[in-house]
N, C-alpha and C positions, 0 to 999 in steps of 0.2 A: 576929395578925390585922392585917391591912392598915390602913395609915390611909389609903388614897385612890390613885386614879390617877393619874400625871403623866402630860402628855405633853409634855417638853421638844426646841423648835424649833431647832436649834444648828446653823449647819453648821462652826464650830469644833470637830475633833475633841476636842481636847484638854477644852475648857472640858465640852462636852455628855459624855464618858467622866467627869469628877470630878465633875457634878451627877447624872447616872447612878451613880455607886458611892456618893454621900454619900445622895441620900433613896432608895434601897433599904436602905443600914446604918439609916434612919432607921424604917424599915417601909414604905416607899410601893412600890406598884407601878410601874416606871417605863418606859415607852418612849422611843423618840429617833427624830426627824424630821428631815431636813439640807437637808430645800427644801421651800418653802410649799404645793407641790402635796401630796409625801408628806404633810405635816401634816392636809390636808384630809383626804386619802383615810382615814387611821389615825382620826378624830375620827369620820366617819362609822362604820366599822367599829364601834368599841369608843367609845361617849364617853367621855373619862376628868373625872376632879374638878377638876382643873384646870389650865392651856395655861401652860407659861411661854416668850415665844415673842419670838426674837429680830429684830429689825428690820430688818437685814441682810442677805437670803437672795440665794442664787443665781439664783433664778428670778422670785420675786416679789417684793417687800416685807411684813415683818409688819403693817404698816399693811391692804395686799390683803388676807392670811389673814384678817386680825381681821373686817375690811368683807364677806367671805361669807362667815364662819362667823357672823353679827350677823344677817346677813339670809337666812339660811336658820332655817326654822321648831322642825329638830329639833337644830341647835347654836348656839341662838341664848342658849338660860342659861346656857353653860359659863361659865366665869370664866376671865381671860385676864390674865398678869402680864408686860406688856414687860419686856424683855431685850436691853439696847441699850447698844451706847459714846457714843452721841449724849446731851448734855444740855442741849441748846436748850430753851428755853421752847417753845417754836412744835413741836415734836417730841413733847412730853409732853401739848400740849394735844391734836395732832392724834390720840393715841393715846385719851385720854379721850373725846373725841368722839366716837371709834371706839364706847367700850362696854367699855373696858380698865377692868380694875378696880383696878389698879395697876401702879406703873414703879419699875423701877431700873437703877441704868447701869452700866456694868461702868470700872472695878476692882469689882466689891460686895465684903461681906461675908457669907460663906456661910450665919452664923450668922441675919442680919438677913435672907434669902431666907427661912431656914426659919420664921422667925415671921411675916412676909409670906405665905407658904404657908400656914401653918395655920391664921390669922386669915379670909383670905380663904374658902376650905373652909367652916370651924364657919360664918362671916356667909351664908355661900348655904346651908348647912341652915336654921343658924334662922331664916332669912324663907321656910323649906319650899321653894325655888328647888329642890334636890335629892335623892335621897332618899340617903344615906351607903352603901347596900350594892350599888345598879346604877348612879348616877352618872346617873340619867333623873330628868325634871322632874319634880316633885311640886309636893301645895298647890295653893299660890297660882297656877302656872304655867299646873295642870290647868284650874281656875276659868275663867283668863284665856283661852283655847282654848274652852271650851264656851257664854263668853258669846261670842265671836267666831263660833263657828258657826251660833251660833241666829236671827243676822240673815243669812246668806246660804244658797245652794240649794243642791245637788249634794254633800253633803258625806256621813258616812257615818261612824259611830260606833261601834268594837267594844270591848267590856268582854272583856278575859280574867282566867283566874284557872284557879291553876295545880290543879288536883283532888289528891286526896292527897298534898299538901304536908307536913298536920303529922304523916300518920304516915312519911316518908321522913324529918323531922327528929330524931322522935323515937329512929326504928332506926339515924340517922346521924350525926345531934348535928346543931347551930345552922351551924356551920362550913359542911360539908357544902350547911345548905339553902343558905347564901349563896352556894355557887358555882352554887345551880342555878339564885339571880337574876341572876347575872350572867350565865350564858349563855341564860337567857330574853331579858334585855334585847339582848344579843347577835344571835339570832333575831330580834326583830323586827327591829331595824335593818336585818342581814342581807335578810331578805325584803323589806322595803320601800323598799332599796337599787335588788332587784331587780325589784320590782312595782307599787313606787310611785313617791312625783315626792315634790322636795323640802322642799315645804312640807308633806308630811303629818308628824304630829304622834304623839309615843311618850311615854305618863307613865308614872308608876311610884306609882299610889293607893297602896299601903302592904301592907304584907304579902306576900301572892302574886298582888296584884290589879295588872294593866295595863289602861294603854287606848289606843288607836290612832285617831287620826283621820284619813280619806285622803278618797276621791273613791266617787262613789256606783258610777261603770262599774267599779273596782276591789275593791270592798271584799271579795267574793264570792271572788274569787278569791284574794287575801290570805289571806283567815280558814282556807280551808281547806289552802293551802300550810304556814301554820303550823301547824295543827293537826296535818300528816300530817309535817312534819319534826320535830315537837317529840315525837311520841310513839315517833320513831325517834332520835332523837339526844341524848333525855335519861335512856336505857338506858345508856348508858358511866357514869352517876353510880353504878350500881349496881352490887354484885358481881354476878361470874360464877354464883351458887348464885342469886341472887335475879331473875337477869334468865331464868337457864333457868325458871325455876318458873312467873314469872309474877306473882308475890305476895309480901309480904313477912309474916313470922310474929314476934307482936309478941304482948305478955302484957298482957290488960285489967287493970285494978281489981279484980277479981276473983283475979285471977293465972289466967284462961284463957287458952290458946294459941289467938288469933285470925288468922284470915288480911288481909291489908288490900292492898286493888290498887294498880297502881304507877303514877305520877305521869301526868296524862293534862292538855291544856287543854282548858278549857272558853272558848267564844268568843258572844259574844252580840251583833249587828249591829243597829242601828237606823237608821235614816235617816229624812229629812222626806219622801221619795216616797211612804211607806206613813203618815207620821203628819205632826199639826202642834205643834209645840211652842210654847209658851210663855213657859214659865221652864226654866232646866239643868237642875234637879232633875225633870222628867218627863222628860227624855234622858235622867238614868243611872237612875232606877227601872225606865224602860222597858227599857232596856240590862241592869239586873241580874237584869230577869225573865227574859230572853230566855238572857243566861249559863247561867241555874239549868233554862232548859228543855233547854237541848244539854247540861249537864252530865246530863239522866235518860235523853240517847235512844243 
């Protein structure tokens, strides 16, 4: 099982190919980015768990990456570890400023990376900053997002939640469902690369629950983009016998042979056009009503 996404900034081939082969032997998933732009575009795509990202680049400086990946709303929690020959005082500081969560300068020791890596990682779970299996905000993050909306207008709320989840996990194992959060999380991003604007907002409440916060003239449109891509592109998690059928054939408690339908979202929109809120908790009660009605129609 994976212990986390990198995405390491390098445009040293050499150094970015032996951090590349060391935390994959390690378990991590890993990508490589060789200019500040690339790095952007890959974090939007896919968030990974955390940026190790060198200072140095061809095109921009990691100082830039860091300063709009901080000020964009949906890579603004990643965690972000410079990767610099520079050991100035004034260099470390301007990095912390940034929202670096930590530095090291190269010579390093590869050894002392990976315990910097993992430290970092476990400390953004346990303040709930991320959720460990899609790498999208959770918690505290989510909190922070629903009281910021509930003081301004035009905004626009969708609960999703994946519908026969626990019987795909159970026919598939745990493994399995994890990869369907990741390319859930994938998906939204994905779509609201395409349909939204940058400050809108992707968490990951727990389990197989998301939620999306965008703009009121888009939301409509979103919800149902993903609904009609998610119920055609999460048929490859399936076999071939189960995706022709239709259903998947699973033994009760009982030990009867039950049929059980194949993974579908459910999407529940709320906005202040139709209601007035008060406190967050009538946003997402109202949110989880509205989920559990699209999940019956």
């Amino acid at each position: 099982m994976s212990k986390g996404h990198l995405l390491i900034v390098e445009d040293d081939d050499d150094i970015a190919t032996m951090l590349q082969i060391f935390f994959t032997s390690q378990d991590y998933k890993v990508e490589i980015a060789s200019r500040g732009s690339e790095a952007l575009e890959k974090t939007r795509k896919s968030l990974p768990h955390l940026i190790i990202l060198d200072i140095m680049l061809p095109d921009f400086d990691g100082f830039e990456v860091c300063r709009i990946l901080r000020t964009n709303t949906r890579t603004s929690h990643v965690p972000i570890i410079f990767l610099t020959q520079k050991d100035e005082r004034s260099d470390k500081l301007q990095g912390l400023e940034l929202g670096a969560d930590d530095y090291i300068t190269k010579p390093f020791d590869i050894e002392e990376l990976k315990l910097r890596v993992q430290r970092t990682i476990v400390r953004a779970e346990q303040q709930s900053l991320t959720d460990p299996r899609s790498g999208l905000p959770s918690g505290r993050l989510i909190e922070e997002q629903l009281r910021r909306i509930i003081q301004s207008d035009g905004w626009a709320l969708l609960d999703l939640r994946i519908n026969s989840f626990s019987s795909f996990t159970e026919a598939y194992g745990f493994v399995a469902g994890d990869d369907v959060l990741r390319f859930t999380a994938m998906l939204l991003n994905e779509v609201v690369d395409q349909l939204g604007t940058e400050q809108d907002f992707i968490g990951h409440v727990g389990g197989s629950n998301f939620v999306l916060i965008t703009t009121q003239d888009r939301a409509e449109t979103i919800r149902k983009t993903l609904k009609d891509r998610f119920a055609q592109e999460v048929l490859t998690h399936y076999n071939f016998i189960d995706r022709e059928q239709g259903y998947l054939l699973l033994t009760d408690d009982s030990g009867r042979t039950v049929k059980a339908p194949l993974m579908t979202l459910a999407v529940g929109l709320v906005s202040p056009k139709e209601h007035t809120f008060t406190d967050i908790r009538e946003i997402t009660e109202l949110a989880a009503e509205a989920r559990r009605v699209d999940s019956q129609s």
